[in-house]
C-alpha positions as CSV (number, residue, x, y, z in Angstrom):
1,X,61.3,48.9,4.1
2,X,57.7,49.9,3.7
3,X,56.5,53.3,3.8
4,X,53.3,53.4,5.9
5,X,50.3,55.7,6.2
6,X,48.4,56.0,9.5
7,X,45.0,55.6,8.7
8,X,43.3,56.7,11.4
9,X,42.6,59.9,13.2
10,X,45.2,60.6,16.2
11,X,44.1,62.2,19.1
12,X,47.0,59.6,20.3
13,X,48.1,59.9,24.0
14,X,49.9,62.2,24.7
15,X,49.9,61.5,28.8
16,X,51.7,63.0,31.6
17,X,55.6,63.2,31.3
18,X,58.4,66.8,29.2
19,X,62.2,66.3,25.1
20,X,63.4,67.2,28.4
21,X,62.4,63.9,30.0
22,X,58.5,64.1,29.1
23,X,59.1,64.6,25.7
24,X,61.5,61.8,25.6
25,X,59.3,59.0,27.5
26,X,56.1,60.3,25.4
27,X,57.7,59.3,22.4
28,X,58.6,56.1,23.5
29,X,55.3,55.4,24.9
30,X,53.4,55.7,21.6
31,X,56.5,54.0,20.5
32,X,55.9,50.7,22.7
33,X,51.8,50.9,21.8
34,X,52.8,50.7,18.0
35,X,55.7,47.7,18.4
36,X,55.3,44.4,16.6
37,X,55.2,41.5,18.9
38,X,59.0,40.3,17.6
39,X,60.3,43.5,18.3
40,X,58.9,43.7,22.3
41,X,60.3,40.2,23.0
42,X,63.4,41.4,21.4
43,X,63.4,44.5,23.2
44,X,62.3,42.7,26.6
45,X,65.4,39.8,26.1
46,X,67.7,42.8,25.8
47,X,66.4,45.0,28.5
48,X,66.8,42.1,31.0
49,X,70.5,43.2,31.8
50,X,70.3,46.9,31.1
51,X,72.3,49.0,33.2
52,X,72.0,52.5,34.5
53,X,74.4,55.6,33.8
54,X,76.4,54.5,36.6
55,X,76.6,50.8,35.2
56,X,74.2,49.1,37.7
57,X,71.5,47.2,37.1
58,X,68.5,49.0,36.7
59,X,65.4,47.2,36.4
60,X,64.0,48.9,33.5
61,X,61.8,46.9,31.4
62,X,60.2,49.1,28.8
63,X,60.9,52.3,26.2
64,X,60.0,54.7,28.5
65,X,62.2,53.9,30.9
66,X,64.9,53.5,29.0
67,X,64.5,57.3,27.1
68,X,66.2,59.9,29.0
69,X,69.4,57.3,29.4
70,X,71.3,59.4,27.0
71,X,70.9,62.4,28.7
72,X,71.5,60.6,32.1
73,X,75.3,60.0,30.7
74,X,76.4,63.4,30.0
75,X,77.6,63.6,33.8
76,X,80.0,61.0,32.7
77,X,83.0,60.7,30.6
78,X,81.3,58.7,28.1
79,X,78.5,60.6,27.7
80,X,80.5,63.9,27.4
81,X,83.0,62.6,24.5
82,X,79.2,62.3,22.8
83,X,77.4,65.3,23.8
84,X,77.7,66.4,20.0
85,X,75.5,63.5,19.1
86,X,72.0,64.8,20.5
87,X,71.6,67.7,17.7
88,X,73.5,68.5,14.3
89,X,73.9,72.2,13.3
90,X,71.5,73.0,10.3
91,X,71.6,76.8,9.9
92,X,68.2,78.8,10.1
93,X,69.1,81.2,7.5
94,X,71.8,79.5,5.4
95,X,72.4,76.8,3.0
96,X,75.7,75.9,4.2
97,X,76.6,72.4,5.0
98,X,76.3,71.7,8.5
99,X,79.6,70.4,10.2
100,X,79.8,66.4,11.4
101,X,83.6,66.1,12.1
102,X,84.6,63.0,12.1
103,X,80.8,61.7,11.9
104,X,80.0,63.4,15.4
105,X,76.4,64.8,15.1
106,X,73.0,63.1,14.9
107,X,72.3,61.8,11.7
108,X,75.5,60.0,11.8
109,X,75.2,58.3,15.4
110,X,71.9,57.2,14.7
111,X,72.7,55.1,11.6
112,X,76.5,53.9,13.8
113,X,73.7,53.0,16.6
114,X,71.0,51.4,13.9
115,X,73.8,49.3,12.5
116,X,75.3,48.1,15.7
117,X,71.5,47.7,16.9
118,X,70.4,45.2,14.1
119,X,73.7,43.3,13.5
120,X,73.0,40.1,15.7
121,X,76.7,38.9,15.8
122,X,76.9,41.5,18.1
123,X,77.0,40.6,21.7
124,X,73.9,41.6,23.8
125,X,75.3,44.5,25.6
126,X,76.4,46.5,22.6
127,X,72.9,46.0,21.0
128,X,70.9,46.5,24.2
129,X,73.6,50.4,24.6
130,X,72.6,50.7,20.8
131,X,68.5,50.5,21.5
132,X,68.9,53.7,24.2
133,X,70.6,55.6,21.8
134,X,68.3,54.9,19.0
135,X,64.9,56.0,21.2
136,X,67.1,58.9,22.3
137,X,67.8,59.6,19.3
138,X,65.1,59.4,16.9
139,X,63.6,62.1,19.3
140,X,66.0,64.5,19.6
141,X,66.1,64.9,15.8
142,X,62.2,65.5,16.3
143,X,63.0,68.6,18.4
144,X,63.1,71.4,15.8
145,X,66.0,73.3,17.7
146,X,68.3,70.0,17.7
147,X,68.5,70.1,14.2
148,X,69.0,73.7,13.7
149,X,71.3,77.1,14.5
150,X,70.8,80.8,14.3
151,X,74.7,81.5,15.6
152,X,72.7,80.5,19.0
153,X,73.6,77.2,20.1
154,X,70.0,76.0,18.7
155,X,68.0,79.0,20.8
156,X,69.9,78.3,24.0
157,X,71.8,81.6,23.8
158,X,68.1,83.7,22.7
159,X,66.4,84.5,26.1
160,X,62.6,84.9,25.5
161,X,59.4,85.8,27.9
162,X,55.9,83.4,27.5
163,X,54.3,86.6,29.4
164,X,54.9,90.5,29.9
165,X,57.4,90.3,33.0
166,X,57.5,86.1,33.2
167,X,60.4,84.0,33.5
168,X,63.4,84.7,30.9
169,X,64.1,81.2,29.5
170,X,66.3,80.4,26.5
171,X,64.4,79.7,23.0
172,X,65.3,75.9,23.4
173,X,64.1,75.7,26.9
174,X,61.1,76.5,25.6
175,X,60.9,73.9,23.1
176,X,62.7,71.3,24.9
177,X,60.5,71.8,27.9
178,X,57.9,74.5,28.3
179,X,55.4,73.5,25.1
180,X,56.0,69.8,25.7
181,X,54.2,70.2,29.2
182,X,51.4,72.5,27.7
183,X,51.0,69.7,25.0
184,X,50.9,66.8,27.5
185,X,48.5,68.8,30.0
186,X,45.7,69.9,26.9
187,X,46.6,67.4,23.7
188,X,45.4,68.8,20.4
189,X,43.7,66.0,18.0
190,X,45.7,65.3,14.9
191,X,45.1,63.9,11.3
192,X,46.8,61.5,9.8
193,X,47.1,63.7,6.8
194,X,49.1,65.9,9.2
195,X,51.3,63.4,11.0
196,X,51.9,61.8,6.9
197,X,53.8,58.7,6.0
198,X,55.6,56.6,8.8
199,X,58.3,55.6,7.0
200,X,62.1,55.0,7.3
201,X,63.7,58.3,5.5
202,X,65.8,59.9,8.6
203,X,67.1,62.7,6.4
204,X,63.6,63.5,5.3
205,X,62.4,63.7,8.9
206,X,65.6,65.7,9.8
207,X,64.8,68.4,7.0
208,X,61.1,67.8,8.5
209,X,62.1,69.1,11.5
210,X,64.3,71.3,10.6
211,X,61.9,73.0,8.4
212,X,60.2,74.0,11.2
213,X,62.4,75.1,13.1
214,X,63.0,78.1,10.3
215,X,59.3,78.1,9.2
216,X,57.8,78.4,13.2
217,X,60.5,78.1,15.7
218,X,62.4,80.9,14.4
219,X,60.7,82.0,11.4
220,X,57.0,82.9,13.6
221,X,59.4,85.0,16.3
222,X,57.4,88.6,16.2
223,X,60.1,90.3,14.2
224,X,62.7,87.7,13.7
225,X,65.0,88.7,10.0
226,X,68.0,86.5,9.0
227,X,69.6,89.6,8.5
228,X,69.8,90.7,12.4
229,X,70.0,89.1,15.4
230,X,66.7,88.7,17.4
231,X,66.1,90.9,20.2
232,X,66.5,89.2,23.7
233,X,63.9,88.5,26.4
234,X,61.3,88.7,23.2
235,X,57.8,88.2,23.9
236,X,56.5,85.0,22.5
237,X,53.0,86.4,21.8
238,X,50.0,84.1,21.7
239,X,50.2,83.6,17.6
240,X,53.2,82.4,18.4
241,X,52.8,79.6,20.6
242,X,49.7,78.4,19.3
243,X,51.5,77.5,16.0
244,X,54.4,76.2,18.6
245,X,52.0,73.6,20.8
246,X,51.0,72.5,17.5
247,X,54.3,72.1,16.4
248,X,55.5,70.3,19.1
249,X,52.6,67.8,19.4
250,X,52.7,66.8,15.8
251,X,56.3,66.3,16.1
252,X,56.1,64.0,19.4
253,X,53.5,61.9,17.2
254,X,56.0,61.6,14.4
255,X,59.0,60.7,16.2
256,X,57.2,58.0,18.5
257,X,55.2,56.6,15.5
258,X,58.7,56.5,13.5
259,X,60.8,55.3,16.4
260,X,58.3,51.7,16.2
261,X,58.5,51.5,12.6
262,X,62.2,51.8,12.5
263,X,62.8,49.4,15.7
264,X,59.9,46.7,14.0
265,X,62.4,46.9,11.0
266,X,65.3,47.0,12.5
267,X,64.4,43.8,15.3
268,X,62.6,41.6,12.8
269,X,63.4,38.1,12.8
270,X,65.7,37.4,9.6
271,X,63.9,36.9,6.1
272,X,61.0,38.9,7.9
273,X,59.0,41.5,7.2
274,X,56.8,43.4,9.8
């Protein structure tokens, strides 16, 4: 596969919904502008019979719809035997290996789910289960806190303050949630030279992410040292979030301009190229 550099400036959409669901349905909407037309009328034949988290038909016909599916599981059984899939524990302030047992974490399910997703001897149902976990995915690895752990369950356990007696949330919250709708609401204009290659190198965009994760997400706390634990209810000052809305909207750009280069790969016709 071909790497690929986006050659124009992106002040891309970044419109209304939060890698709570916003997040999650913004990346696949700059995913579906960027698809080739072989992967939409693959994605469209498989979407025809797609069925909801309780296993009914659902009637969803695009990306977007389709996003937060994952998430939408984890009240079942099946979703909760995978719950380890949505985020793989790189440590902030370590260079230990982070554990996978028995190939449950991210990086793993995503290339299970890529295979499963491009092997057409599979039947239609597989595939079309494979596709939702893939856009779930590919985002989720995008979220700097999904890919990485300060002994906090990836911020959830470190409660932080946006203002001087606001709402305690937890560090991921934030993240997951909170920036995403400040993104969405007042989107910044990116360079390509910023967003960089769209290519096909899911470790490289996991140590992307994760680099962030210990170079803003942790590393641009006001006082944060590996050596001791963070204070709780910390004030995220205005440095701070600046460099996190930045953050955050550069990494929704990635994952939704990567999520339509791996799909247009992945669903081209055989002896293809997109």
């Amino acid at each position: 596969m071909r790497g690929l550099l986006v050659l124009l400036l992106i002040g891309l959409s970044l419109s209304g919904w939060t890698w709570g669901a916003r997040g999650h349905r913004e990346v696949a909407r700059i995913a579906e502008a960027h698809l080739s037309s072989a992967a939409r009328q693959e994605i469209d034949r498989l979407l025809v019979s797609d069925l909801d988290a309780n296993g009914l038909p659902s009637s969803r016909h695009d990306l977007a719809q389709i996003a937060t599916w994952a998430d939408e599981i984890k009240r079942h059984a099946y979703g909760r035997q995978r719950a380890a899939w949505h985020y793989e524990d790189l440590p902030v302030c370590t260079s230990a290996a982070p554990p996978c047992p028995r190939g449950r974490c991210l990086e793993a399910a995503l290339h299970r789910q890529l295979v499963l997703l491009a092997d057409r001897q599979q039947s239609d149902a597989r595939r079309e289960v494979a596709l939702k976990w893939v856009v779930h995915l590919v985002a989720d690895l995008h979220q700097p806190l999904h890919v990485s752990d300060d002994d906090d369950a990836g911020g959830n356990r470190l409660k932080v303050r946006l203002r001087p007696g606001g709402r305690v949330r937890s560090l991921h919250h934030v993240w997951d949630t909170t920036l995403v709708r400040q993104v969405l609401r007042d989107p910044p204009t990116l360079s390509a030279q910023e967003i960089g290659a769209i290519d096909d190198d899911i470790p490289a965009w996991i140590a992307q992410s994760h680099a962030l994760a210990v170079d803003v997400a942790y590393g641009a706390l006001p006082g944060f040292h590996c050596a001791t634990a963070p204070e709780q209810d910390l004030l995220l000052d205005a440095h701070y979030q600046s460099l996190a809305r930045h953050s955050v909207a550069l990494q929704l750009q990635r994952a939704g301009l990567r999520l339509a280069h791996l799909l247009n790969d992945t669903l081209a016709p055989a002896g293809t190229h997109p």
